[in-house]
KEMAR-395594 format. One record per residue (C-alpha): residue number from 1; residue in three letters; x, y, z. Coordinates in pm, 1 decimal, always signed. Layout:
REM KEMAR-395594
+-----+-----+----------+----------+----------+
|   i |  aa |        x |        y |        z |
+-----+-----+----------+----------+----------+
| NUM | ALA |        X |        Y |        Z |
...
+-----+-----+----------+----------+----------+
//
This chain:
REM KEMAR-395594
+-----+-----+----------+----------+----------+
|   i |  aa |        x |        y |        z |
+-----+-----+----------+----------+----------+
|   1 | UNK |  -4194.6 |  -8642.0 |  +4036.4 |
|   2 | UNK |  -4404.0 |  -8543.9 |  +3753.1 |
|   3 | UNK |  -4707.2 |  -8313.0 |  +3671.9 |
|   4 | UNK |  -4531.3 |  -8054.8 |  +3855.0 |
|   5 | UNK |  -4654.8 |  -7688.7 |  +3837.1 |
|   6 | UNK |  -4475.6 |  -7379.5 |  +3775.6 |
|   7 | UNK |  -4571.5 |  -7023.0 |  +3874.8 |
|   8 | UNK |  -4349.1 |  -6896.3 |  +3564.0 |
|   9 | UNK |  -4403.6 |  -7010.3 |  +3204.5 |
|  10 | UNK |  -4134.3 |  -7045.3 |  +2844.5 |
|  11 | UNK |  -4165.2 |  -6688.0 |  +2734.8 |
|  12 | UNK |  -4246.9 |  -6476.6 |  +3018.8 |
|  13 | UNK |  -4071.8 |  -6169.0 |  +3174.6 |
|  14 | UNK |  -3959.6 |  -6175.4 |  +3499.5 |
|  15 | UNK |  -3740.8 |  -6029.0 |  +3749.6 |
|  16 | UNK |  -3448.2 |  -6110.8 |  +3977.3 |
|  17 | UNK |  -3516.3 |  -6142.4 |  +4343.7 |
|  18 | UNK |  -3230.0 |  -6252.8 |  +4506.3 |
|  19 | UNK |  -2866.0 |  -6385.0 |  +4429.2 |
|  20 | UNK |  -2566.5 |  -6210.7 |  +4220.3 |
|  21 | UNK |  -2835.6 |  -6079.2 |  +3926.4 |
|  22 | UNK |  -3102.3 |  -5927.2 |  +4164.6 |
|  23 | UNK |  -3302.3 |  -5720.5 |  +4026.6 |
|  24 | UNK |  -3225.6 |  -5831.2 |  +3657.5 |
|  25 | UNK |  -3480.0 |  -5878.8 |  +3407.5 |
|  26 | UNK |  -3520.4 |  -6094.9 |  +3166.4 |
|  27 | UNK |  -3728.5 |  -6339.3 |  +2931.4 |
|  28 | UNK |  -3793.5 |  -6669.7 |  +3045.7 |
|  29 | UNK |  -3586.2 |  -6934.3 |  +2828.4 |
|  30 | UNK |  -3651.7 |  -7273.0 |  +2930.5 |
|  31 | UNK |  -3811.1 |  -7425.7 |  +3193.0 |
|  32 | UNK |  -3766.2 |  -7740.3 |  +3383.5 |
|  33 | UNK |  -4073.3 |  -7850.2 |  +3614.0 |
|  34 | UNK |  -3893.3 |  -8171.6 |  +3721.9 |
|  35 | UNK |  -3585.8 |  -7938.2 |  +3883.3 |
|  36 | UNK |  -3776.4 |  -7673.9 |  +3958.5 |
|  37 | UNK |  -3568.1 |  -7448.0 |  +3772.6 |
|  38 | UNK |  -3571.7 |  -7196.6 |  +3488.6 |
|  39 | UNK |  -3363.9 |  -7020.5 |  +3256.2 |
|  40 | UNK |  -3381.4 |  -6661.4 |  +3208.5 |
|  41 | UNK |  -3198.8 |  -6431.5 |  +2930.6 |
|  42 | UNK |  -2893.4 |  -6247.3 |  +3078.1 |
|  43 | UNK |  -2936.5 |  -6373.6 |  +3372.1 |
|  44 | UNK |  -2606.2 |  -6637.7 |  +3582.2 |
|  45 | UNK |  -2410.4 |  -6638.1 |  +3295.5 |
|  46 | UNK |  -2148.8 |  -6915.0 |  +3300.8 |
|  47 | UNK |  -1768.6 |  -6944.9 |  +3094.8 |
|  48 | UNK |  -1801.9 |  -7273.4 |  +2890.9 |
|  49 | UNK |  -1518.2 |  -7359.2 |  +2705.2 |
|  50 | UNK |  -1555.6 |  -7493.9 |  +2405.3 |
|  51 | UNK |  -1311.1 |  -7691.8 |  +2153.5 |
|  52 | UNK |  -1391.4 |  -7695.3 |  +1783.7 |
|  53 | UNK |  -1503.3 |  -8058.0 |  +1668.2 |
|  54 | UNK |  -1526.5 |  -7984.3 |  +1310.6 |
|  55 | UNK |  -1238.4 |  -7838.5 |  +1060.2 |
|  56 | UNK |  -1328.5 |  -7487.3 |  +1001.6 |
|  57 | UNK |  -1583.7 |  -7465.9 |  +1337.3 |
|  58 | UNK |  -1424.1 |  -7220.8 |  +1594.0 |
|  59 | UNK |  -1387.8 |  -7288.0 |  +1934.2 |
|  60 | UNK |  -1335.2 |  -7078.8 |  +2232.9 |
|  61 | UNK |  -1477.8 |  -6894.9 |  +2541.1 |
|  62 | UNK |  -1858.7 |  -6896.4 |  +2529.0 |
|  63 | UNK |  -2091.1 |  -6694.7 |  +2819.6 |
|  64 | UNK |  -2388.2 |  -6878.1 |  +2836.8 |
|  65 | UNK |  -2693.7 |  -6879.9 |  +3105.0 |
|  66 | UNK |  -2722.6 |  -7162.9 |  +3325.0 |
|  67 | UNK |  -3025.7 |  -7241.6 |  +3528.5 |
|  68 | UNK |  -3127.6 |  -7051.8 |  +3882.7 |
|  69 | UNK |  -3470.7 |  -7154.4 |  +4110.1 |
|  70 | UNK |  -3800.4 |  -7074.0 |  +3941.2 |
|  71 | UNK |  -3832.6 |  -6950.0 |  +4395.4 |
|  72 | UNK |  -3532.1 |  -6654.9 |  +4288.0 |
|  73 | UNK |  -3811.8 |  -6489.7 |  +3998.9 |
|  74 | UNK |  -4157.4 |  -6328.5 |  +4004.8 |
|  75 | UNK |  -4373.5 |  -6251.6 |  +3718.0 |
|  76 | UNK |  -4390.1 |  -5935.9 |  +3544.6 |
|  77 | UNK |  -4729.4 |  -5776.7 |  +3469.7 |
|  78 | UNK |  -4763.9 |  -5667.2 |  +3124.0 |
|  79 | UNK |  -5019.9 |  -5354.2 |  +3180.5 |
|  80 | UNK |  -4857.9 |  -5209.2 |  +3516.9 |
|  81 | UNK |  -4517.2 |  -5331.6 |  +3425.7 |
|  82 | UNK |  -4476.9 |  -5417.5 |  +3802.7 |
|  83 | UNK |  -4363.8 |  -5751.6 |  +3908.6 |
|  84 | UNK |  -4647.4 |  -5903.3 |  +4104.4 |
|  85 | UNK |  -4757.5 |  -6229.3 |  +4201.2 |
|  86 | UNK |  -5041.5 |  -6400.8 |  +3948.3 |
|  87 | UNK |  -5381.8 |  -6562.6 |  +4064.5 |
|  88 | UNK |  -5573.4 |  -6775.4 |  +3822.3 |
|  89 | UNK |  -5922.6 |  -6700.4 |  +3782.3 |
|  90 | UNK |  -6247.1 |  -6795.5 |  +3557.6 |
|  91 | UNK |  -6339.5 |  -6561.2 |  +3242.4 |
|  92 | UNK |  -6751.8 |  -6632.1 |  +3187.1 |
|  93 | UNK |  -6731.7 |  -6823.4 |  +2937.9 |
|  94 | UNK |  -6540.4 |  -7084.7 |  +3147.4 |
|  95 | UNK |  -6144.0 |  -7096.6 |  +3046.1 |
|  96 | UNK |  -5887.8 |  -7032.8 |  +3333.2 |
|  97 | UNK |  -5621.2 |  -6729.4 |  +3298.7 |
|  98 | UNK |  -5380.0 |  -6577.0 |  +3497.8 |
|  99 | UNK |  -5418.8 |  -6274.3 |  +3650.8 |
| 100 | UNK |  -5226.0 |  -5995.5 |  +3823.1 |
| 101 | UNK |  -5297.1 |  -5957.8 |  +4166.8 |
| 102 | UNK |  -5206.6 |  -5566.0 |  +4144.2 |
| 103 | UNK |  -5359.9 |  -5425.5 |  +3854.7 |
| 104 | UNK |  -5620.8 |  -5690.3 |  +3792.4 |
| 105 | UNK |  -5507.8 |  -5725.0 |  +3429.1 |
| 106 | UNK |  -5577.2 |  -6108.1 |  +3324.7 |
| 107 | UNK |  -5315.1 |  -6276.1 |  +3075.2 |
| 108 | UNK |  -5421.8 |  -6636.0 |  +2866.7 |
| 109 | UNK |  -5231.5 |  -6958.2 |  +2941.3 |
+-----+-----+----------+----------+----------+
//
């Protein structure tokens, strides 16, 4: 699969719809198109134990996030601090943004 498209994007906010973190929010990490999946701050955080490799490097319990479905988040709007779905749309001069489909307020790529 590739050229896959993603309603949510490496640095935006969203929150939570469904699972153990509902209504969470949180920044959006990583993203991975291919797996349809994303990574959100705070959000299904995992034990991973990890052993020291290196003299003097400490090892341990570590809480880390692990991925959820990009389907489990929605966008939040920046201007009506809502989470709302996003609609792309054409600015006059002809570039494509995204805009909220509740306040109206448009957001660059």
């Amino acid at each position: 699969m590739a050229n896959i498209k993603m309603h949510v994007k490496t640095g935006d906010n969203v929150k939570v719809l469904s699972g153990k973190d509902k209504g969470k929010k949180g920044k959006v990490l990583a993203t991975f198109p291919d797996r349809r999946m994303v990574i959100v701050e705070g959000v299904s955080m995992a034990s991973k134990h990890k052993k020291p490799r290196r003299q003097g490097e400490a090892g341990g319990i570590i809480k880390q996030e692990t991925p959820i479905y990009a389907c489990k988040v929605m966008n939040i709007c920046s201007s009506c601090g809502e989470a709302s779905r996003f609609g792309r749309t054409v600015l006059a001069d002809g570039t494509h943004v995204r805009a909220c489909k509740k306040c109206g307020e448009t957001r660059s790529k």
